[in-house]
N, C-alpha and C positions, 0 to 999 in steps of 0.2 A: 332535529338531531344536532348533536354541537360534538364539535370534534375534538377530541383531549386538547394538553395544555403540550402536548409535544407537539413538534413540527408537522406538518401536512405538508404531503404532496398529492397534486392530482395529475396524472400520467396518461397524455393523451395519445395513445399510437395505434394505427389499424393491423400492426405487427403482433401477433400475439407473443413471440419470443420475447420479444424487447420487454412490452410488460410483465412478463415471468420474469423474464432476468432483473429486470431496473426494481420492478414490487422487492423482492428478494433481497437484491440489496439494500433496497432504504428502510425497510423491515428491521431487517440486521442491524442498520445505523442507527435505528431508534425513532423515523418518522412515522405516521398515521400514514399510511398509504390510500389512496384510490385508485381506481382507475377507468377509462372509457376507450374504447375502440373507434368510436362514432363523434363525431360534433355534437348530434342533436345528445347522447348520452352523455358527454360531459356536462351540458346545457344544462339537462337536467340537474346532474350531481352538483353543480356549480350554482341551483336555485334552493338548494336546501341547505349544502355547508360552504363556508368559504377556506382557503386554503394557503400558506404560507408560500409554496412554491406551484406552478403550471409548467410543467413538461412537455410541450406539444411539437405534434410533428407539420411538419408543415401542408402535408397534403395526406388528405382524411379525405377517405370515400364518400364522403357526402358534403363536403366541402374544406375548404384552407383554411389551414387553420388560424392566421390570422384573422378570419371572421370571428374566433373567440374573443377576441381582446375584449370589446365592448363589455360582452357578459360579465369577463372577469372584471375588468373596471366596475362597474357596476357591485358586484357581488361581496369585490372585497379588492378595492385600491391600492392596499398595502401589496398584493402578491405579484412576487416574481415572477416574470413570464420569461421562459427558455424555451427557445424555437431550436426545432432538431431538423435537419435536413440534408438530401441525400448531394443535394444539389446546393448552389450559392448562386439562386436566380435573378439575388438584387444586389451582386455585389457582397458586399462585408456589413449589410444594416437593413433591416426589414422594420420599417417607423411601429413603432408601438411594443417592440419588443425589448428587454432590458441583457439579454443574452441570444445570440446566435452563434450557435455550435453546427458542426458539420458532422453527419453520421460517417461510417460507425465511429463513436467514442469511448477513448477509455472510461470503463468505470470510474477509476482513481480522478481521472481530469474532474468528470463529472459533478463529482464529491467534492472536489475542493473549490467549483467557482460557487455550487450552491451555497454552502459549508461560509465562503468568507462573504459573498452578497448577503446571507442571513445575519449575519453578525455586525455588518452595516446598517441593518435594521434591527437592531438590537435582540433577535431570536435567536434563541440556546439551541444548537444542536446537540 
């Protein structure tokens, strides 16, 4: 399966609000959306397509979500990883991630670190 030439994201939260609300609006803003509630289901989703930005939260029911990185490296180098957290349990830096945001966030914030990180990588939003 190959994912359009718009943006992707895959949205990893065991929140089912957060993914209604975040799908929703990057829908709106014109990206390919996915999304996973589970580690092992984004695992999955992240062995068939690869994805311009990872939205993950940091603690998923079935494991941290830093256990992803490897996958996404793997999968697809290029993509943004943004760690979401309720908590700041390493400080202001969690190694392997290129974004650490604290929940809850503004929409708007959200939008603009993605929004100019992809445009550093030269993807159109």
């Amino acid at each position: 399966m190959s994912i359009p030439s718009k943006p992707s994201i895959l949205i990893i939260d065991d929140d089912a609000a957060i993914l209604h609300v975040f799908s929703r609006i990057f829908q709106r803003k014109g990206y390919f959306v996915s999304v996973a509630q589970r580690g092992k289901e984004a695992i999955e989703k992240l062995s068939v397509n690869s994805y311009d930005v990872a939205l993950i939260d940091l603690q998923l029911p079935d494991m941290e979500g830093t256990q992803l990185f490897p996958v996404i490296r793997k999968a697809s180098p290029r993509t943004l990883k943004i760690m979401l957290t309720g908590k700041m349990p390493f400080g202001e830096n969690v190694e392997g991630t290129d974004v650490l945001l604290k929940k809850p966030i503004q929409p708007e914030l959200l939008l603009s670190v993605i929004d100019s990180r992809l445009k550093n990588n030269n993807i159109e939003t």
